[in-house]
MIBA-201897 format. One record per residue (C-alpha): residue number from 1; x, y, z. Coordinates in pm, 1 decimal, decimal comma. Example, Ala and Ser with C-alpha at 12.3 -4.5 7.8 and 13.67 -1.06 7.14 Angstrom:
<rs>
@num->1&px->1230,0&py->-450,0&pz->780,0
@num->2&px->1367,0&py->-106,0&pz->714,0
</rs>
This chain:
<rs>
@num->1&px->-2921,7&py->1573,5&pz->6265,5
@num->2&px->-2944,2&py->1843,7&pz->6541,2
@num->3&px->-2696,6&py->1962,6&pz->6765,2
@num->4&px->-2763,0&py->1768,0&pz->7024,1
@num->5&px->-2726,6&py->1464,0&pz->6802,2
@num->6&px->-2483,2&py->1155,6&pz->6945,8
@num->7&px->-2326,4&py->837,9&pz->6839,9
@num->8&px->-2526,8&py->591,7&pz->7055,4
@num->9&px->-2364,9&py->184,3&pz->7076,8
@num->10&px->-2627,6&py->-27,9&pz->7177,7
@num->11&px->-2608,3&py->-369,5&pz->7339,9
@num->12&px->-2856,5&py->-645,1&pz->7302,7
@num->13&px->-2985,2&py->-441,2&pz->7057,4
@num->14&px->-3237,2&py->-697,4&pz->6918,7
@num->15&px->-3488,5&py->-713,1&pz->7147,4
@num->16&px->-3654,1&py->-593,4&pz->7449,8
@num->17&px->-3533,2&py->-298,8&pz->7558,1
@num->18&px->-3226,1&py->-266,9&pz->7363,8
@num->19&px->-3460,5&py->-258,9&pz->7080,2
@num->20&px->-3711,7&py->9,2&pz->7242,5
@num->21&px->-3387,5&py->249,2&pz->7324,2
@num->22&px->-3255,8&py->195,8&pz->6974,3
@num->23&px->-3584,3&py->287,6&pz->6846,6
@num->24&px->-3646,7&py->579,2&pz->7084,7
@num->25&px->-3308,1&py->710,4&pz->7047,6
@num->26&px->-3309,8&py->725,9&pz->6637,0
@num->27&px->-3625,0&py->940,5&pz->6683,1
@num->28&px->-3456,9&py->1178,8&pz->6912,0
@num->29&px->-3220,4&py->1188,0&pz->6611,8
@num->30&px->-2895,4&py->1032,7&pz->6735,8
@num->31&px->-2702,7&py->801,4&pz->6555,2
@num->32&px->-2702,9&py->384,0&pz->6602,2
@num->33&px->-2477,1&py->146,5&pz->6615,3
@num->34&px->-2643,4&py->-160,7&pz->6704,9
@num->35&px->-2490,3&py->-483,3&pz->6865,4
@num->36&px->-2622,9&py->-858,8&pz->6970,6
@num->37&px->-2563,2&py->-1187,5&pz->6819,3
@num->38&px->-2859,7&py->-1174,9&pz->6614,8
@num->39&px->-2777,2&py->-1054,1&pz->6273,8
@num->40&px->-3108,4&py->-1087,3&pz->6111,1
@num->41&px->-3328,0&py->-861,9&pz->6369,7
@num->42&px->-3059,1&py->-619,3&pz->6396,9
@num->43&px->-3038,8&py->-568,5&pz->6026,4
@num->44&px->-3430,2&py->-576,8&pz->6009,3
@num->45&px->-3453,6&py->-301,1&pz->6294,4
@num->46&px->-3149,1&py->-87,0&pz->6140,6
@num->47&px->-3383,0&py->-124,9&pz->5788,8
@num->48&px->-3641,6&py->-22,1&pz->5990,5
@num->49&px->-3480,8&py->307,5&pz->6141,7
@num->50&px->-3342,3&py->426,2&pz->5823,9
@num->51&px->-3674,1&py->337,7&pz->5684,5
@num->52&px->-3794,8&py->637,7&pz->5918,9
@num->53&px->-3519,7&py->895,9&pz->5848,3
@num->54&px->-3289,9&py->794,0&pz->6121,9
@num->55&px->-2882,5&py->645,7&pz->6084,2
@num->56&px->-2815,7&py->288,6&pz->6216,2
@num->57&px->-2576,5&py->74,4&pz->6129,2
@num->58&px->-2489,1&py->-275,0&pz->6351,1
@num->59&px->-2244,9&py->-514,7&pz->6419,7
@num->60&px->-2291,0&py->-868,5&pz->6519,9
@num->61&px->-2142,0&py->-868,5&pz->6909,3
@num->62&px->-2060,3&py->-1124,7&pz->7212,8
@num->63&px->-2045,9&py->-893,8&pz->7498,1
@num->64&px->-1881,4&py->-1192,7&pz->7672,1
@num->65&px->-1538,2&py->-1198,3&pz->7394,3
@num->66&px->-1393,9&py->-925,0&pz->7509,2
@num->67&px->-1177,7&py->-877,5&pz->7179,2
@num->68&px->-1569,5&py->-850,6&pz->7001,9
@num->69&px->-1618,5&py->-566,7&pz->7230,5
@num->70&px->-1330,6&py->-373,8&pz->7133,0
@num->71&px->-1431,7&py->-432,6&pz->6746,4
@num->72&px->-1738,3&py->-332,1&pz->6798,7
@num->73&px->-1638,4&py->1,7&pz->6957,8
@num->74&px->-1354,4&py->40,5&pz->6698,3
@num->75&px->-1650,3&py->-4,8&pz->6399,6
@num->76&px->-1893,5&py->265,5&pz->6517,0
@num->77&px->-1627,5&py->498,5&pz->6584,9
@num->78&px->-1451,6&py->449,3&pz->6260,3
@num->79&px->-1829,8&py->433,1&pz->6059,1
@num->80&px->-1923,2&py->809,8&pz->6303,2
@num->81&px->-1587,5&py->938,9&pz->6376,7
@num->82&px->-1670,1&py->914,9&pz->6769,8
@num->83&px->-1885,4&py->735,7&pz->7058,0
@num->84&px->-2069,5&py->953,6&pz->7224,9
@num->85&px->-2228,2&py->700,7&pz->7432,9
@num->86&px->-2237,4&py->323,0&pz->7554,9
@num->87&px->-2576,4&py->160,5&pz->7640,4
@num->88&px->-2474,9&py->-145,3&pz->7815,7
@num->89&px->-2790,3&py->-355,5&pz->7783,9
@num->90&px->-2695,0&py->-678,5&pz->7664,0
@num->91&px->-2833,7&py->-950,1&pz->7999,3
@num->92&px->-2957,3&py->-1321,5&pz->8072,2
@num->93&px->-3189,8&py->-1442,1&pz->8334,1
@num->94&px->-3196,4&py->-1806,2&pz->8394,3
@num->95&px->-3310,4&py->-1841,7&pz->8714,3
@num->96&px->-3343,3&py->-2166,9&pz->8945,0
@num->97&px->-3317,3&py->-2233,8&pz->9315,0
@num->98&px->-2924,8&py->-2234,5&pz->9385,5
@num->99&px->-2989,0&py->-2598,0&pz->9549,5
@num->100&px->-3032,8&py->-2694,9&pz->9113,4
@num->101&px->-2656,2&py->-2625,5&pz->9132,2
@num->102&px->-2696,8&py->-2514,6&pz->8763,8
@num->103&px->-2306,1&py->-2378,6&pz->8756,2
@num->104&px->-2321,7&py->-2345,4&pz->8366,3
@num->105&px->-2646,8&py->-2089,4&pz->8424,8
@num->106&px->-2489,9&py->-1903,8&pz->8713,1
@num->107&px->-2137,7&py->-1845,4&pz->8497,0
@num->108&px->-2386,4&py->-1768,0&pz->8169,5
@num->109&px->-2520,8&py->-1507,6&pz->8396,9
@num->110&px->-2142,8&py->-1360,8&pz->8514,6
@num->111&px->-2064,7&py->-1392,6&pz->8162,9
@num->112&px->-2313,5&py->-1171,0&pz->8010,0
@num->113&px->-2451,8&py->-971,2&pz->8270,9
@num->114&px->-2114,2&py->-865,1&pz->8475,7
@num->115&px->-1807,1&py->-931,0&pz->8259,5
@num->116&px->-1997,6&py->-774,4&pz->7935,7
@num->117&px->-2040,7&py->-442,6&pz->8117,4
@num->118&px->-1646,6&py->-455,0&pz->8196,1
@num->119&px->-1531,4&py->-537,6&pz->7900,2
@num->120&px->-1808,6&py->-241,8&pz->7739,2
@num->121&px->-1641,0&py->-59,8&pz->7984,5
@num->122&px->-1298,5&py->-135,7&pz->7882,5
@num->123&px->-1364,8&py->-74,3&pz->7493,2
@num->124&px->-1542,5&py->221,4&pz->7547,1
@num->125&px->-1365,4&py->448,5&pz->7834,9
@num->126&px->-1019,5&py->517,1&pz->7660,9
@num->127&px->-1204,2&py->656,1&pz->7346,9
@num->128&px->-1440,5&py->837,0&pz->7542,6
@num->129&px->-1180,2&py->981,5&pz->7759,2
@num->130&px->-939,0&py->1067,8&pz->7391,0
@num->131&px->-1236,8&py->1286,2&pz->7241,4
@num->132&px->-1296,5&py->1470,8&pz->7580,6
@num->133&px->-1597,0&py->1304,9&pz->7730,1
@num->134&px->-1845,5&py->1047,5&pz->7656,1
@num->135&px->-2158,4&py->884,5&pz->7868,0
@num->136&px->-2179,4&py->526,9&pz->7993,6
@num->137&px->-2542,6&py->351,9&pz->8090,4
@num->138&px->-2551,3&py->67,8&pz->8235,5
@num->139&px->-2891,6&py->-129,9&pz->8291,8
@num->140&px->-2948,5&py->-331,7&pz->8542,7
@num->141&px->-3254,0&py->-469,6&pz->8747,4
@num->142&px->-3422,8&py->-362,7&pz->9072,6
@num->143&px->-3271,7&py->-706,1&pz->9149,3
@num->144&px->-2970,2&py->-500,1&pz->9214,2
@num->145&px->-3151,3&py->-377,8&pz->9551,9
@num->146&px->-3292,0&py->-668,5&pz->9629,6
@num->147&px->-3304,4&py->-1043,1&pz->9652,7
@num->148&px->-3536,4&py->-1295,1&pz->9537,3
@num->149&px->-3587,3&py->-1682,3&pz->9600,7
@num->150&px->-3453,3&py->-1852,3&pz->9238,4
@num->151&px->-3290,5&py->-1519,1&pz->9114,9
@num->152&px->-2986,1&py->-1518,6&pz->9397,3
@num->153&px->-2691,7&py->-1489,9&pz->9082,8
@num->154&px->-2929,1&py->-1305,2&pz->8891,5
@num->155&px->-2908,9&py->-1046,9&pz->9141,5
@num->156&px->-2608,5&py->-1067,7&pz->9288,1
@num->157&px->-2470,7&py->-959,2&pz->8892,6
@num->158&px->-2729,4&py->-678,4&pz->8905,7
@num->159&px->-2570,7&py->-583,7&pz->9187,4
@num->160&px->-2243,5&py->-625,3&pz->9061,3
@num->161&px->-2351,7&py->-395,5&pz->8758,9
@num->162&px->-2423,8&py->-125,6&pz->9019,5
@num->163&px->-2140,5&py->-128,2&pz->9216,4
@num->164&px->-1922,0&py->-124,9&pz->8922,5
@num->165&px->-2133,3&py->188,1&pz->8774,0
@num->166&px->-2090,1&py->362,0&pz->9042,3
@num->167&px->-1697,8&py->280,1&pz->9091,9
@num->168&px->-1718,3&py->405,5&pz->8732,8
@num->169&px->-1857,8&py->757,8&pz->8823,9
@num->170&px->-1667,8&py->843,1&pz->9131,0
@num->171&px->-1336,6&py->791,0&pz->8906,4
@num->172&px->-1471,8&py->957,4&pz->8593,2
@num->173&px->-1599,3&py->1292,1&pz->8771,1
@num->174&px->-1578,7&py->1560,4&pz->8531,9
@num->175&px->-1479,8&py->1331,0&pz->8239,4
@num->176&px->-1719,4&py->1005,4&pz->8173,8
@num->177&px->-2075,7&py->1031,5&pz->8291,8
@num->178&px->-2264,1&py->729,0&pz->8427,8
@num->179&px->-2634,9&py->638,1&pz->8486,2
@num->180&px->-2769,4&py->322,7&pz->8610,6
@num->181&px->-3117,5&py->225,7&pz->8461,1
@num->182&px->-3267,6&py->-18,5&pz->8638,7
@num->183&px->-3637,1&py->-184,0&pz->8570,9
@num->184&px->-3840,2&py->-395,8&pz->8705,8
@num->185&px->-4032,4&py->-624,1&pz->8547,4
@num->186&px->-4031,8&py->-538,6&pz->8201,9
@num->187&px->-4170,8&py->-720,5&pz->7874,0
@num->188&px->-3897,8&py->-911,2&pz->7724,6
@num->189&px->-3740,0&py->-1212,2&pz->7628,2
@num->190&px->-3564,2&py->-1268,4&pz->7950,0
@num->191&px->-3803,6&py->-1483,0&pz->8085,6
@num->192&px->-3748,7&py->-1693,7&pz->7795,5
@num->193&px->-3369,5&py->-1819,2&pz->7888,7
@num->194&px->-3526,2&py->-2001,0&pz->8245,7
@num->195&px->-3497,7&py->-2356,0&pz->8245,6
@num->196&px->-3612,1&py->-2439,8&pz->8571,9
@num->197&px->-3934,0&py->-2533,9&pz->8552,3
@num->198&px->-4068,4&py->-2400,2&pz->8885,5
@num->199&px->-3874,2&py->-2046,3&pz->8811,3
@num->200&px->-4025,4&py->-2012,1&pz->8490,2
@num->201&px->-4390,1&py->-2090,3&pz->8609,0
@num->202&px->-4348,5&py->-1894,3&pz->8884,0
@num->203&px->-4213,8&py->-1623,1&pz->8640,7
@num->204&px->-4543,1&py->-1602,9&pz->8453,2
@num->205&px->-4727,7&py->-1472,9&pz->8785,0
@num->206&px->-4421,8&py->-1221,6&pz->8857,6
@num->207&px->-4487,9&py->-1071,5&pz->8529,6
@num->208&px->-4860,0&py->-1014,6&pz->8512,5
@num->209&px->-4795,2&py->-693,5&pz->8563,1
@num->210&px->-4488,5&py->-529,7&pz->8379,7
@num->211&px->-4343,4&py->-213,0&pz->8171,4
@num->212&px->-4355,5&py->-163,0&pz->7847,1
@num->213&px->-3974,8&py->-151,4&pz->7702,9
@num->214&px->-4063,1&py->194,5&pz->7552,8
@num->215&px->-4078,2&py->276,8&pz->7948,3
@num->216&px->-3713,7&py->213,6&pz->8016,0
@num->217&px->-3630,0&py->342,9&pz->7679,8
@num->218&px->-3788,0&py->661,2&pz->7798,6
@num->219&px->-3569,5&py->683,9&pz->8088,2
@num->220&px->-3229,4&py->604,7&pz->7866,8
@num->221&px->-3298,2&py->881,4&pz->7644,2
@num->222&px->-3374,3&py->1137,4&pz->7953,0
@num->223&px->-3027,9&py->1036,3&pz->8106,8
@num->224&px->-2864,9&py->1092,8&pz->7697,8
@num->225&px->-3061,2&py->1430,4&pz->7717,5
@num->226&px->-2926,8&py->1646,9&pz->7992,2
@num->227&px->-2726,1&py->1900,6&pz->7986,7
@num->228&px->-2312,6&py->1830,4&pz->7992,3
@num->229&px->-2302,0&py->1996,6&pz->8357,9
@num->230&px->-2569,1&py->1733,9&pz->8437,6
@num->231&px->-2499,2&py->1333,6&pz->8561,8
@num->232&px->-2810,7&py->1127,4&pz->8647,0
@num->233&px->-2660,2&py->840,0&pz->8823,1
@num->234&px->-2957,5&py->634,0&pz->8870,1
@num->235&px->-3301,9&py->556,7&pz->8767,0
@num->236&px->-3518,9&py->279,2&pz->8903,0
@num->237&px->-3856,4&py->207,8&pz->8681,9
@num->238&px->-4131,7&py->-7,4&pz->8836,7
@num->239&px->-4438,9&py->-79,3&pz->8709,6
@num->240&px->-4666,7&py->144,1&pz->8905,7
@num->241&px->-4911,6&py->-152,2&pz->9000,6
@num->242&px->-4648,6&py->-330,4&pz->9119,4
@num->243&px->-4501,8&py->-357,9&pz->9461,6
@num->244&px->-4169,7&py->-476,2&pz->9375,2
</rs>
């Protein structure tokens, strides 16, 4: 490990980008915990790290349970001694038109995508703030600056994510950093949690063009690699043939 080596807790660590960071991150030499509700991939991918010469241990986490959250924090700083940083990933996408009226959808989406970043949030800042500093990222979507037909909830968490990242900062200068990643389209399995079948058709022409998850990964480990005197509060990753 080098100097510059931190304990990194990853959310929806078992695919998509959360997957691409952990990867990216282990080769920049910092040190995993991993968390999602699929066991099996995360041990594969922690297997797979170690495999390489990197450290990655997991934990099998509902970012909506807010009691899971805390456990989760509590393991990786009990297995590394501290948590250096929080990579709030973890997100669902079911989009439909809001005339559906698909409430269960629309309070998966809260769920996940707004109340998991509090409660990472919650389990996170105290220890953070104990050891002397620490750095939460937060990703969200460029549906957090704008509004599509089918994705109104989608967004309006996304933009929920960014208002409460930046809440975080103002409070935390000095102390906690904060960045807000947020991508556009980007090859996951997001797409795969839309039940509508209009959304999801229309979904396969939105993403035609997208990033690579390596891409936003990229941009996570930039934010982890300034400088203490340095905060980059927000990055916004498009594909470059794309204009939204």
């Amino acid at each position: 490990m080098t100097d510059a080596a931190k304990v990194v807790l990853v959310t929806g660590a078992s695919s998509g980008i959360g997957e691409a960071t952990a990867r990216r991150l282990a080769a920049d030499g910092h040190r995993l915990f991993l968390g999602a509700r699929r066991t099996d991939r995360l041990a594969a991918l922690a297997e797979e790290i170690a495999g390489a010469g990197g450290a990655a241990a997991f934990q099998r986490l509902d970012v909506t349970d807010a009691d899971d959250v805390r456990s989760f924090v509590s393991a990786a700083r009990e297995r590394y001694g501290r948590v250096d940083a929080l990579v709030g990933n973890a997100g669902v996408m079911p989009l439909s038109p809001l005339a559906e009226l698909r409430v269960d959808e629309w309070d998966r989406m809260i769920d996940v995508n707004v109340r998991g970043i509090l409660h990472g949030i919650a389990a996170a800042l105290p220890v953070m703030r104990a050891q002397g500093g620490g750095h939460i990222v937060n990703v969200a979507s460029v549906g957090a600056y704008e509004v599509t037909p089918t994705a109104a909830v989608y967004c309006a968490t996304k933009s929920a994510v960014r208002a409460i990242s930046e809440g975080l900062r103002q409070e935390s200068a000095g102390d906690v950093r904060v960045t807000l990643v947020s991508p556009g389209v980007t090859e996951s399995e997001l797409a795969d949690s839309i039940s509508d079948p209009a959304a999801r058709e229309a979904m396969k022409t939105y993403r035609a063009v997208a990033l690579p998850a390596s891409a936003v990964a990229d941009a996570i480990a930039y934010a982890l690699s300034q400088p203490a005197g340095v905060d980059v509060n927000e990055i916004v990753v498009r594909p470059a043939a794309s204009a939204q």
